[in-house]
C-alpha positions in Angstrom: 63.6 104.1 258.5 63.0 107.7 257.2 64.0 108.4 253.7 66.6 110.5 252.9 65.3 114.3 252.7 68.0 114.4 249.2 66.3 112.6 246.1 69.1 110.0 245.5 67.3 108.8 242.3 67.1 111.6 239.7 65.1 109.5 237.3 62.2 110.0 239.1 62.4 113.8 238.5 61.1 115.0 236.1 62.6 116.0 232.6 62.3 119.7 233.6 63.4 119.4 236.9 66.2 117.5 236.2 67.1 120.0 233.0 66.9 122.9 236.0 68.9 120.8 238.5 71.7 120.2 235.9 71.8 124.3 234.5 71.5 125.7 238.2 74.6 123.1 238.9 76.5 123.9 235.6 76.0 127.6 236.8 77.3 127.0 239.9 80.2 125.5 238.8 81.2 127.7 236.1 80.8 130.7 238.6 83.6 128.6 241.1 85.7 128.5 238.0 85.4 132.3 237.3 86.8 132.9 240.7 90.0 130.7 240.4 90.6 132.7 236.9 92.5 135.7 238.5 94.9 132.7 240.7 95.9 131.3 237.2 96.3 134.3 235.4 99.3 135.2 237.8 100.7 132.1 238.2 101.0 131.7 234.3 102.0 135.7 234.4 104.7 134.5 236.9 105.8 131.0 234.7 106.5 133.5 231.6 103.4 132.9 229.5 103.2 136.1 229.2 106.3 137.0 228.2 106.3 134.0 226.0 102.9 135.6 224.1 104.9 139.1 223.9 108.2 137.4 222.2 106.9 135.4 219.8 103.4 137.6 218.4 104.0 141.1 220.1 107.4 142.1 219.4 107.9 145.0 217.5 103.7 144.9 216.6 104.5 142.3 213.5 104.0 138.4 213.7 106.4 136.1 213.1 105.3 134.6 209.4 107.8 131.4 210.4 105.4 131.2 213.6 102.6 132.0 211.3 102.8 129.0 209.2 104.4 126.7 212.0 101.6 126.8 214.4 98.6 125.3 211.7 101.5 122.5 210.8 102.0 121.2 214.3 98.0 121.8 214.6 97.7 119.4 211.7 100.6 116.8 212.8 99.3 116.7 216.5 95.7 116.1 214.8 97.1 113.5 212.8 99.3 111.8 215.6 95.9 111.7 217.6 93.9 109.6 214.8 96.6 107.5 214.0 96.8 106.6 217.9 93.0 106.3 217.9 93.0 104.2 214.5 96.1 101.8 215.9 94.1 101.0 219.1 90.8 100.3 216.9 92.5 97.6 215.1 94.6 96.5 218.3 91.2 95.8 220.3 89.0 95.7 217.0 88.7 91.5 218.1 87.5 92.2 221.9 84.0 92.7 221.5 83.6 89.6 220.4 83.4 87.5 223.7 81.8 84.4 224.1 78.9 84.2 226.3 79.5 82.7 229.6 77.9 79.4 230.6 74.9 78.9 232.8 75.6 78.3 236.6 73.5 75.9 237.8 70.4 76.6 239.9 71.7 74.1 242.7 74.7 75.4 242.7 73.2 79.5 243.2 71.6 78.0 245.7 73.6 76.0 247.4 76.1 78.9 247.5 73.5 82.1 248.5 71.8 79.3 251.1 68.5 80.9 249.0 65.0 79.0 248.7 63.6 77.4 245.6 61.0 80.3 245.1 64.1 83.1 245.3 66.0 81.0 242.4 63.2 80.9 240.1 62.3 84.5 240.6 66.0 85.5 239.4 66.1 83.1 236.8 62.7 84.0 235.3 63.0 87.7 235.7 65.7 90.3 234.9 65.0 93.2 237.4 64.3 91.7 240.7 63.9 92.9 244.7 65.3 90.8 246.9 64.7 90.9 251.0 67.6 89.8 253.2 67.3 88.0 256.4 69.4 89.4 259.2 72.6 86.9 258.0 72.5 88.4 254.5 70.7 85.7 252.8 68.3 86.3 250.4 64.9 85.3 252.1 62.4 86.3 249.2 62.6 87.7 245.9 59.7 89.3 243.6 59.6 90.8 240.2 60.1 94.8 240.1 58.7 97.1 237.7 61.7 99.0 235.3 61.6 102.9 235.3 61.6 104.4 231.9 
């Protein structure tokens, strides 16, 4: 089988590839964005936005002082509703990352359920980044140690 002519595995890469891969994408992207921009300025045009902005800040060329010192408020009270919601959740889970640690299965009964050799079930005990080759019924036939990518 042919590999695919796409790198699927960007670790490989290296750091300056990937760092060009990820700005020509972010570049692409943002220039995608740009040309929904003019779309959404006349929907929100049509919705009233607009004439929203021009009735509360442009009318008459003056700002509204009530606006003036309403808007840092409800800044400040929707900041504040945020970490209070973030705080209450903290010490709602704050006891969840403390799990207990699952039991060993036994080997016999890995094995008896995969239908894998004795050789296969020492490898993934022993080892925690394995290869494993497959016979044609989907059972692991052989199993060997693999080298982890930094």
């Amino acid at each position: 089988m042919t590999p695919p002519p796409v790198i699927v595995r960007p670790e490989r890469l290296a750091r300056q590839q990937r760092f060009l891969q990820r700005a020509a994408t972010l570049l692409a992207w943002s220039a995608y964005a740009w040309l929904w921009v003019p779309l959404i300025t006349l929907i929100a045009w049509l919705v009233g936005l607009r004439a929203g902005w021009e009735r509360l800040f442009l009318l008459r060329n003056a700002v509204d002082p009530f606006f003036l010192a309403a808007l840092p408020i409800i800044a400040l009270f929707c900041g504040l509703l945020l970490i209070g919601w973030a705080e209450y959740n903290r010490a709602r889970f704050a006891d969840a990352d403390d799990r207990q640690r699952r039991s060993d299965v036994a080997d016999a009964a890995v094995r008896a359920r995969l239908q894998a050799p004795a050789q296969v079930m020492h490898t993934l005990r022993r080892h925690r980044v394995v290869t494993v080759r497959m016979d044609d019924q989907a059972r692991p036939v052989r199993a060997w140690p693999t080298q982890r990518l930094p």
